[in-house]
BALOBA-1460 file (C-alpha; in Angstrom, 3 decimals):
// residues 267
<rec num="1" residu="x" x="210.439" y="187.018" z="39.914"/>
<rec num="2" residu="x" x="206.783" y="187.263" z="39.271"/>
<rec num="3" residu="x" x="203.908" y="187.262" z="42.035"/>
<rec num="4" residu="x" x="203.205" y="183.737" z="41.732"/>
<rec num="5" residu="x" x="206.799" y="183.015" z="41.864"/>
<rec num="6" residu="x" x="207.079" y="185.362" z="45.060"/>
<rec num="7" residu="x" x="204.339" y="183.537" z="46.523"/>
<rec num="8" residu="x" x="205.705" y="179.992" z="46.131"/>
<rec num="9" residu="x" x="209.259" y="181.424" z="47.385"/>
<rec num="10" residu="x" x="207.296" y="183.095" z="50.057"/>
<rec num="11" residu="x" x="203.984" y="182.976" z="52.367"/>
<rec num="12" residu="x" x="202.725" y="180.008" z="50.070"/>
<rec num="13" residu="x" x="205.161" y="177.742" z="49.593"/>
<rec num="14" residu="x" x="206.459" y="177.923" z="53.702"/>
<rec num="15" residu="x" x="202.590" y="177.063" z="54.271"/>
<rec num="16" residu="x" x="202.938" y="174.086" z="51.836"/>
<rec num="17" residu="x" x="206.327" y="173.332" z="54.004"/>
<rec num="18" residu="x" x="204.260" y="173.616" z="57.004"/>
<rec num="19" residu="x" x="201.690" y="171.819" z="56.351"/>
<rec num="20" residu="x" x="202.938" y="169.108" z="54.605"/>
<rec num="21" residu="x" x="201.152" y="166.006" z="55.106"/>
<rec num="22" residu="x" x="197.642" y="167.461" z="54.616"/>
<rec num="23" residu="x" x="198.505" y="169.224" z="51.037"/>
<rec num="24" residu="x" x="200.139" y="165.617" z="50.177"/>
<rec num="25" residu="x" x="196.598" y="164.379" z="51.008"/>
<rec num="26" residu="x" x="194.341" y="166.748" z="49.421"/>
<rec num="27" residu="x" x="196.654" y="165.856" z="45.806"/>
<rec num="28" residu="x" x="197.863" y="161.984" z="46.378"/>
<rec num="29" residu="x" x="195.061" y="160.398" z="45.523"/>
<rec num="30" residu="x" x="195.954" y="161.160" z="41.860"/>
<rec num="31" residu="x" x="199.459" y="159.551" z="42.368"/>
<rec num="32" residu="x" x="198.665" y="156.583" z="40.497"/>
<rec num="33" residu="x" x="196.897" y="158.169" z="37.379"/>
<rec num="34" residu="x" x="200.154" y="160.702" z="37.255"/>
<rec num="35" residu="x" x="203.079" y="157.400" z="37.271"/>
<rec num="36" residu="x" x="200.740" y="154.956" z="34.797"/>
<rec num="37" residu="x" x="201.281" y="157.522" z="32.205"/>
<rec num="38" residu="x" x="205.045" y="158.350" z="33.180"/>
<rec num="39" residu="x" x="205.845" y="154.582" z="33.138"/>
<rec num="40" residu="x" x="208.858" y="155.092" z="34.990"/>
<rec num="41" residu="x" x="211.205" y="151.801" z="34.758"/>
<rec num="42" residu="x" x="213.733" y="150.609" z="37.053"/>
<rec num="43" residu="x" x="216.420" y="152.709" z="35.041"/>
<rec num="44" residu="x" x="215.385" y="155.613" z="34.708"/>
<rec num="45" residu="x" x="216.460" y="158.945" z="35.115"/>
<rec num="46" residu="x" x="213.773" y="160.955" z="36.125"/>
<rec num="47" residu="x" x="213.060" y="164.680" z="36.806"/>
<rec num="48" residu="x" x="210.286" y="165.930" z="39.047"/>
<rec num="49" residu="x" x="209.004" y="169.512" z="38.070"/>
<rec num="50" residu="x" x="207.639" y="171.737" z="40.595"/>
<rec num="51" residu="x" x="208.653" y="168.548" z="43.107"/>
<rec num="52" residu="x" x="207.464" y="170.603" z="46.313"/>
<rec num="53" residu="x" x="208.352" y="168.679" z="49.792"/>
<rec num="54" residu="x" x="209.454" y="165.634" z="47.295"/>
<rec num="55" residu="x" x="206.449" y="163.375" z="48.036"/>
<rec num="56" residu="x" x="206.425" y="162.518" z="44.163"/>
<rec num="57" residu="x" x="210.071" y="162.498" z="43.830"/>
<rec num="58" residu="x" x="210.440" y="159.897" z="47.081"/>
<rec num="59" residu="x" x="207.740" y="157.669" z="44.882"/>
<rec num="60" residu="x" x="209.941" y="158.097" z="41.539"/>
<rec num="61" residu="x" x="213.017" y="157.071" z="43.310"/>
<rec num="62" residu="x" x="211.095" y="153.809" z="44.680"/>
<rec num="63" residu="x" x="210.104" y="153.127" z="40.376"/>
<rec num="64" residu="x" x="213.617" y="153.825" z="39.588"/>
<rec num="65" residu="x" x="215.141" y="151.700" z="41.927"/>
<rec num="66" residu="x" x="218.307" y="151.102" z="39.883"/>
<rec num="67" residu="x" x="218.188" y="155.369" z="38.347"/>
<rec num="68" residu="x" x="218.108" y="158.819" z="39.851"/>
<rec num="69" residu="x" x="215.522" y="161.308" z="40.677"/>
<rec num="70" residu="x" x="215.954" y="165.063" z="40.687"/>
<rec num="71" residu="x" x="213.623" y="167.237" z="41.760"/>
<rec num="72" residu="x" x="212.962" y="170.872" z="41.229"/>
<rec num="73" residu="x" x="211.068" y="173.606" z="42.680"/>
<rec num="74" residu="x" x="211.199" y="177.666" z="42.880"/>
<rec num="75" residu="x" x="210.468" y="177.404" z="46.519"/>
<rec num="76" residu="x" x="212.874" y="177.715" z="49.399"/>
<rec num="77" residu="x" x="210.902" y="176.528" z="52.426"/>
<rec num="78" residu="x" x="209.770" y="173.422" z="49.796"/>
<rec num="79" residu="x" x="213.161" y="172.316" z="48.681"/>
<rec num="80" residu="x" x="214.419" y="172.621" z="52.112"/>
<rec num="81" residu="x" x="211.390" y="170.607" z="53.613"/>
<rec num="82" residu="x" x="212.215" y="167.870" z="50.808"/>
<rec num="83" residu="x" x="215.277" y="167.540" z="51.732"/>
<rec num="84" residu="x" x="214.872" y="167.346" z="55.178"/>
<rec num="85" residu="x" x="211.795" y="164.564" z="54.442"/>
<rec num="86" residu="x" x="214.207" y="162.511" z="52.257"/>
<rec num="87" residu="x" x="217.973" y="160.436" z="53.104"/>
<rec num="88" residu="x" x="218.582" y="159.297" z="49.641"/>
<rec num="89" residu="x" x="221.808" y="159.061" z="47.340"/>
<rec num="90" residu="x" x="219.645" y="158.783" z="44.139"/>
<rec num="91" residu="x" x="217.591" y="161.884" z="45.056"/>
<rec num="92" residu="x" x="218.833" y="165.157" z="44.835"/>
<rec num="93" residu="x" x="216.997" y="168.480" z="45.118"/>
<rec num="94" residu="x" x="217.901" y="171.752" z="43.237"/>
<rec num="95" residu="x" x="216.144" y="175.016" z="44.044"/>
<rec num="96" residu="x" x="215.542" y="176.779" z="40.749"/>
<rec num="97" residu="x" x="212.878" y="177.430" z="38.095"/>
<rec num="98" residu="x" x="212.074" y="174.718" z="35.754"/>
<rec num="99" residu="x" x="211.692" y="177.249" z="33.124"/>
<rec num="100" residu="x" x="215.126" y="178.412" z="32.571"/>
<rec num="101" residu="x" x="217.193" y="175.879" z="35.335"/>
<rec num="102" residu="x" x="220.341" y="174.595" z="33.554"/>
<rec num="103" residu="x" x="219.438" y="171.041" z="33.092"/>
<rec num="104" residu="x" x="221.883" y="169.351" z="31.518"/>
<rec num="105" residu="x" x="220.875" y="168.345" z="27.666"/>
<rec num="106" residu="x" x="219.545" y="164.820" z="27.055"/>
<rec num="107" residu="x" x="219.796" y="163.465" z="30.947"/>
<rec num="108" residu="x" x="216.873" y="162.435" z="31.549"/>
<rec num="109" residu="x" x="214.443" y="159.744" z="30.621"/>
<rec num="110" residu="x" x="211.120" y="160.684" z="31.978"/>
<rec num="111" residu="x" x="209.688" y="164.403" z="33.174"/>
<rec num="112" residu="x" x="206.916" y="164.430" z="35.694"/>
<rec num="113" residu="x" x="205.263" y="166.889" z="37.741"/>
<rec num="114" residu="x" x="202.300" y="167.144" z="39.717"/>
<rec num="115" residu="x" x="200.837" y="170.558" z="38.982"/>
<rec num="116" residu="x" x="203.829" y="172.557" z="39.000"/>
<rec num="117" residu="x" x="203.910" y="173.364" z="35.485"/>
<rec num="118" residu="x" x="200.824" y="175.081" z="35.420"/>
<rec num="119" residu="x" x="202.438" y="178.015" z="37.031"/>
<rec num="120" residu="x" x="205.239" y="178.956" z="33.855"/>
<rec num="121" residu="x" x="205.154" y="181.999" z="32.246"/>
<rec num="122" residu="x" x="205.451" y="181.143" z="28.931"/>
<rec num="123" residu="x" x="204.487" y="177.521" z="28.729"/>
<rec num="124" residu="x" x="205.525" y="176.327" z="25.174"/>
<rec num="125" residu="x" x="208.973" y="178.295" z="25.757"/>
<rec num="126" residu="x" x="209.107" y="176.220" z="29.072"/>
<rec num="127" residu="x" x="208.037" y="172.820" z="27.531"/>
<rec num="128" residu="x" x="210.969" y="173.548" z="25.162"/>
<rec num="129" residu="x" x="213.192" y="173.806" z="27.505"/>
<rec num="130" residu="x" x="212.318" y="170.439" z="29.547"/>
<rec num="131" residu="x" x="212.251" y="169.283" z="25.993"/>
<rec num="132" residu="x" x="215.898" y="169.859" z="25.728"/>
<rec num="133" residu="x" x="216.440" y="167.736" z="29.480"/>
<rec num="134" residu="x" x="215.131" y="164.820" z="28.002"/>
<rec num="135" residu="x" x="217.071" y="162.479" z="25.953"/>
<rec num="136" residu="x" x="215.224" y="161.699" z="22.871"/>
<rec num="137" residu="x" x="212.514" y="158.896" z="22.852"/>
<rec num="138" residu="x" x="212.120" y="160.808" z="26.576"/>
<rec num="139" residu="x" x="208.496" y="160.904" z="28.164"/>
<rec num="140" residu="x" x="206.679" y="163.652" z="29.554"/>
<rec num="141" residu="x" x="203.846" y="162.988" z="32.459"/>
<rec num="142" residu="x" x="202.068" y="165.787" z="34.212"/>
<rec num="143" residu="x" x="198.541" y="166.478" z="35.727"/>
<rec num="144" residu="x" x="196.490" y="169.690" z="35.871"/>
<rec num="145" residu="x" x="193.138" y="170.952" z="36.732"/>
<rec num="146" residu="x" x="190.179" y="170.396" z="34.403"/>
<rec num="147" residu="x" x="188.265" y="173.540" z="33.897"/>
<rec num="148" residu="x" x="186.072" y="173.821" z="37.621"/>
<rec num="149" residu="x" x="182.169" y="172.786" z="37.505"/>
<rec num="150" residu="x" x="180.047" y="175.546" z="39.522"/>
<rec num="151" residu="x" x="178.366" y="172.611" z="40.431"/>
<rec num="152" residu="x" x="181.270" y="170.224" z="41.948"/>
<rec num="153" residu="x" x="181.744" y="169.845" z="45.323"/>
<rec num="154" residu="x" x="185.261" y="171.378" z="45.584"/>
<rec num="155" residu="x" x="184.394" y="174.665" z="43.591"/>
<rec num="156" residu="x" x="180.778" y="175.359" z="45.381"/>
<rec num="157" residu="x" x="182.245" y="174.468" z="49.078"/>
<rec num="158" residu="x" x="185.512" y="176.330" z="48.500"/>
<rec num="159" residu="x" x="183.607" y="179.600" z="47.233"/>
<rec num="160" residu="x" x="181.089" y="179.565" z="50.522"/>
<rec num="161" residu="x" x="184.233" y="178.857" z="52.973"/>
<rec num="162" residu="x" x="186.152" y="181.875" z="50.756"/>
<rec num="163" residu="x" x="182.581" y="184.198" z="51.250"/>
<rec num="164" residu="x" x="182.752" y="183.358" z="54.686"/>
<rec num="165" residu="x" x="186.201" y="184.347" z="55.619"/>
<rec num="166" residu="x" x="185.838" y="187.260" z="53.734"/>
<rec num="167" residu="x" x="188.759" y="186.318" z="51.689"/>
<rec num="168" residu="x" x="189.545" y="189.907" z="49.180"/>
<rec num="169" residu="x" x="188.413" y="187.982" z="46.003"/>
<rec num="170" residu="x" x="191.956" y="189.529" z="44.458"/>
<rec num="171" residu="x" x="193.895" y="188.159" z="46.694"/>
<rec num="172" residu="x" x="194.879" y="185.078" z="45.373"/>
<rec num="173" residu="x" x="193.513" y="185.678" z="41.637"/>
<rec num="174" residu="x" x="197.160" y="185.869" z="39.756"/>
<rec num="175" residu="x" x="197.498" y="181.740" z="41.772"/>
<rec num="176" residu="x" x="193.920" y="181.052" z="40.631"/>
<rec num="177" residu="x" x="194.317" y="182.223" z="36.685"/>
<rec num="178" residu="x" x="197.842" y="180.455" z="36.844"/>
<rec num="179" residu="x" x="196.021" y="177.036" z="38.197"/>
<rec num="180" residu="x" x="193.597" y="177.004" z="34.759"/>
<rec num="181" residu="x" x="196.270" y="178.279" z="32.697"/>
<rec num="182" residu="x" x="196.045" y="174.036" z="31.819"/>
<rec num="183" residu="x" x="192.544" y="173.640" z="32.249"/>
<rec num="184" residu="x" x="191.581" y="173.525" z="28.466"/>
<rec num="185" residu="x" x="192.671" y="169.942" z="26.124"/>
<rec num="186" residu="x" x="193.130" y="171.745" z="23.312"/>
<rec num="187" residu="x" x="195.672" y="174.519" z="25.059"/>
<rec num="188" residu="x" x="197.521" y="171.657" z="26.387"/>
<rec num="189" residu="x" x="198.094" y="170.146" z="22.565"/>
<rec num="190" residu="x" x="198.754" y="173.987" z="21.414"/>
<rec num="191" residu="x" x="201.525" y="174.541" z="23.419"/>
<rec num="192" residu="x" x="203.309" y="170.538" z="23.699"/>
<rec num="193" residu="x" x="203.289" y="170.900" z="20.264"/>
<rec num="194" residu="x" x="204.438" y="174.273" z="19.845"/>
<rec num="195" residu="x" x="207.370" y="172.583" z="21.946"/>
<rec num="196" residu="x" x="208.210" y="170.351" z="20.208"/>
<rec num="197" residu="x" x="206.635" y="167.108" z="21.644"/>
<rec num="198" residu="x" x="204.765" y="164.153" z="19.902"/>
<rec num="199" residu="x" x="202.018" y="161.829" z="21.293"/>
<rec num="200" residu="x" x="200.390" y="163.918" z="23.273"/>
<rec num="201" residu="x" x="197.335" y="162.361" z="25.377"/>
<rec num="202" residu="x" x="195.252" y="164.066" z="27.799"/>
<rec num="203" residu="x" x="192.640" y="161.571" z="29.849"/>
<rec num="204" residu="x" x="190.430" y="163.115" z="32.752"/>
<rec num="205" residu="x" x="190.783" y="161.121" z="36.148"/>
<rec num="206" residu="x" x="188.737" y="161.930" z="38.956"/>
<rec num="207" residu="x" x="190.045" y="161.456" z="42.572"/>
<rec num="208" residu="x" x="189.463" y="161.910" z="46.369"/>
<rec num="209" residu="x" x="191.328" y="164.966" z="48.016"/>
<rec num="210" residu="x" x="191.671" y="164.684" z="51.624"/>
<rec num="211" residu="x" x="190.955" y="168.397" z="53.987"/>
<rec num="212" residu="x" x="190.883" y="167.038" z="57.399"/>
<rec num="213" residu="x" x="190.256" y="164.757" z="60.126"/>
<rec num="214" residu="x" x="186.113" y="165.894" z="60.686"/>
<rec num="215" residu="x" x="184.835" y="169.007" z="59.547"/>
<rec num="216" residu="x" x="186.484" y="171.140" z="62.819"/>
<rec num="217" residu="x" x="190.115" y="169.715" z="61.740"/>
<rec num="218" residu="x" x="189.203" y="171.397" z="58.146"/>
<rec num="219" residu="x" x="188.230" y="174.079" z="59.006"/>
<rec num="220" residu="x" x="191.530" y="174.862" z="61.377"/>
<rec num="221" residu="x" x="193.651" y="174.114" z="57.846"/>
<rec num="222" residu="x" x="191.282" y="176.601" z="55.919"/>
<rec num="223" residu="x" x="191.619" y="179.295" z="58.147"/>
<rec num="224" residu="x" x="195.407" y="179.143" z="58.496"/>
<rec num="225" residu="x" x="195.353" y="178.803" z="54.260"/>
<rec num="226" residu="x" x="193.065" y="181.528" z="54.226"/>
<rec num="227" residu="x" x="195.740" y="184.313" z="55.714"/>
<rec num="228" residu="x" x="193.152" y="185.641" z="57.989"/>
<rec num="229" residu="x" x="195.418" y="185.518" z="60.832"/>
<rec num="230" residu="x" x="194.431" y="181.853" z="61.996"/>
<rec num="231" residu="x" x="190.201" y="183.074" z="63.220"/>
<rec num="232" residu="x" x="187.341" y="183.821" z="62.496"/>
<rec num="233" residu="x" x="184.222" y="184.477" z="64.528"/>
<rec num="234" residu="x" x="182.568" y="181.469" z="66.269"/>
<rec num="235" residu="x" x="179.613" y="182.343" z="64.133"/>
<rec num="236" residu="x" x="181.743" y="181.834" z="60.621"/>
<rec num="237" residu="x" x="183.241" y="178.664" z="62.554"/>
<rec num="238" residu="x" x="180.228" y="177.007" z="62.493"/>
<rec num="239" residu="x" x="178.980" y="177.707" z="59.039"/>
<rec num="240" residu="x" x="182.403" y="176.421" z="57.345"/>
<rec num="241" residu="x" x="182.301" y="173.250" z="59.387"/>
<rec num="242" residu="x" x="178.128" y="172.430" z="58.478"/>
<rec num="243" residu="x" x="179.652" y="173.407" z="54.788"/>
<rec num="244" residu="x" x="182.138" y="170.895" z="55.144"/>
<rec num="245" residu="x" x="179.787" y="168.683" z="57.371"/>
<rec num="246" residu="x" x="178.163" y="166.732" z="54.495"/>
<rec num="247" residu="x" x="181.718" y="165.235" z="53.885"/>
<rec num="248" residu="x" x="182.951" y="164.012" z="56.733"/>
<rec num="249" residu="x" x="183.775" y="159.967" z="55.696"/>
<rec num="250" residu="x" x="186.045" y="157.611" z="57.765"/>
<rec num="251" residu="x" x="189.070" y="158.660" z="55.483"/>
<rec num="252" residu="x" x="187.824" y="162.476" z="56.890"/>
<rec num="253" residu="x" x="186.492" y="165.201" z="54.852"/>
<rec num="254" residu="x" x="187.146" y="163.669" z="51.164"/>
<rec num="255" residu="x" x="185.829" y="165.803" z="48.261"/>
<rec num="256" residu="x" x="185.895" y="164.772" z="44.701"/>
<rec num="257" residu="x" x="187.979" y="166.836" z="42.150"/>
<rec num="258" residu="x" x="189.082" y="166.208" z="38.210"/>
<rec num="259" residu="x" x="192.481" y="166.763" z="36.691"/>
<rec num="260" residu="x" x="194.089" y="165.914" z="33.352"/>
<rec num="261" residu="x" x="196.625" y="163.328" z="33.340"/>
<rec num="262" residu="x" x="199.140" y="164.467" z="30.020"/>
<rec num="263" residu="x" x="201.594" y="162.366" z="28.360"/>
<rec num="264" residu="x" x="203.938" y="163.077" z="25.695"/>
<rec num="265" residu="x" x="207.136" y="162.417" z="24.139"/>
<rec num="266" residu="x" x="209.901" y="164.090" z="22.987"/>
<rec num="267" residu="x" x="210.558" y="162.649" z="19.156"/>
């Protein structure tokens, strides 16, 4: 098992676990753009890569009202929060990586994931292998990060609240190069095709992510995300919440972000 694997099986994904609710409200708001493209019908069967606590799965099930939903993730303290959060016949939750889990050939109709597959290995061998899940005429839906601005409110805030933590900037590069490992159109059509799949579309969305109540509730979440123990000085206190300040909404602190919304289908 790699790092990033060790980390999702480990002190990252029981954080996720933990913390549920606020990481399905910093990525939700790109829900929609993510089931347009996988056009899930009241059939299908559907398999949810990299399904986490099973927010996306839970939404699947609800499309395929008359299918299934599976959903898969590396993580222990994920799968098990997923399958405490859900009391479902048509779901079912299997602890195991997508890129080499023994899906059974042609059994599903439609692939999604939100996010997780940035984090294979070897994405076209992976992409291959979901290939080989889906039945063929099957579609593929996923979203990803587009390449950061320096300039974009996530990316500028997020570096001043890591430079105030003092955050080891190593210390979560292997999750960082894994989470662009997407980023780029043209890497995204190299490697679905190098899999095998057909129609591939990739279409920018922006959304809303969601950090916190007010700027104090944030900054609580990004110290506890931060592994610095849960504090910092009052001093760094105050300069993460007048960074996050300028954000504070009635929603709470809402930041804009981009991803890729990708489509494809296996011929």
């Amino acid at each position: 098992m790699n790092t990033v694997a060790q980390a999702w099986d480990g002190p990252v994904g029981a954080h996720w676990a933990e913390h549920q609710d606020r990481y399905d409200a910093m990525v939700s708001g790109f829900n929609d753009a993510l089931f347009a493209a996988a056009a899930i019908g009241e059939h299908d069967r559907v398999l949810d890569i990299g399904c986490g606590s099973g927010q996306t799965t839970r939404l699947a099930a609800r499309l395929a009202a008359h299918g299934s939903v599976v959903g898969v993730d590396i993580s222990r303290p994920l799968i098990e929060r997923a399958r405490a959060s859900t009391g479902h016949a048509r779901i079912v939750y299997e602890l195991g990586d997508a890129q080499s889990h023994p899906f059974p050939p042609a059994a599903y109709d439609v692939a999604i994931s939100r996010g997780g597959v940035m984090f294979f290995e070897d994405h076209a061998a992976a992409f291959t292998h979901i290939g080989r899940a889906l039945r063929p005429g099957g579609r593929l839906a996923f979203i990803c990060p587009q390449p950061p601005e320096p300039d974009g409110e996530e990316a500028r805030t997020l570096g001043l609240l890591g430079s105030l933590t003092g955050q080891p900037e190593h210390s979560q590069a292997e999750l960082r190069r894994a989470m662009g490992s997407l980023s780029e159109p043209a890497r995204v059509h190299e490697v679905l095709g190098e899999a095998g799949f057909g129609k591939v579309t990739v279409a920018p969305v922006v959304g809303s992510t969601v950090w916190g109540r007010d700027a104090a509730d944030a900054v609580d979440f990004l110290v506890s995300r931060a592994g610095t123990g849960g504090s910092v000085s009052p001093r760094t206190r105050a300069a993460m919440e007048d960074a996050l300040r300028p954000y504070e909404t009635g929603r709470g602190v809402v930041m804009r972000a981009g991803v890729w919304v990708v489509a494809a289908v296996r011929p």
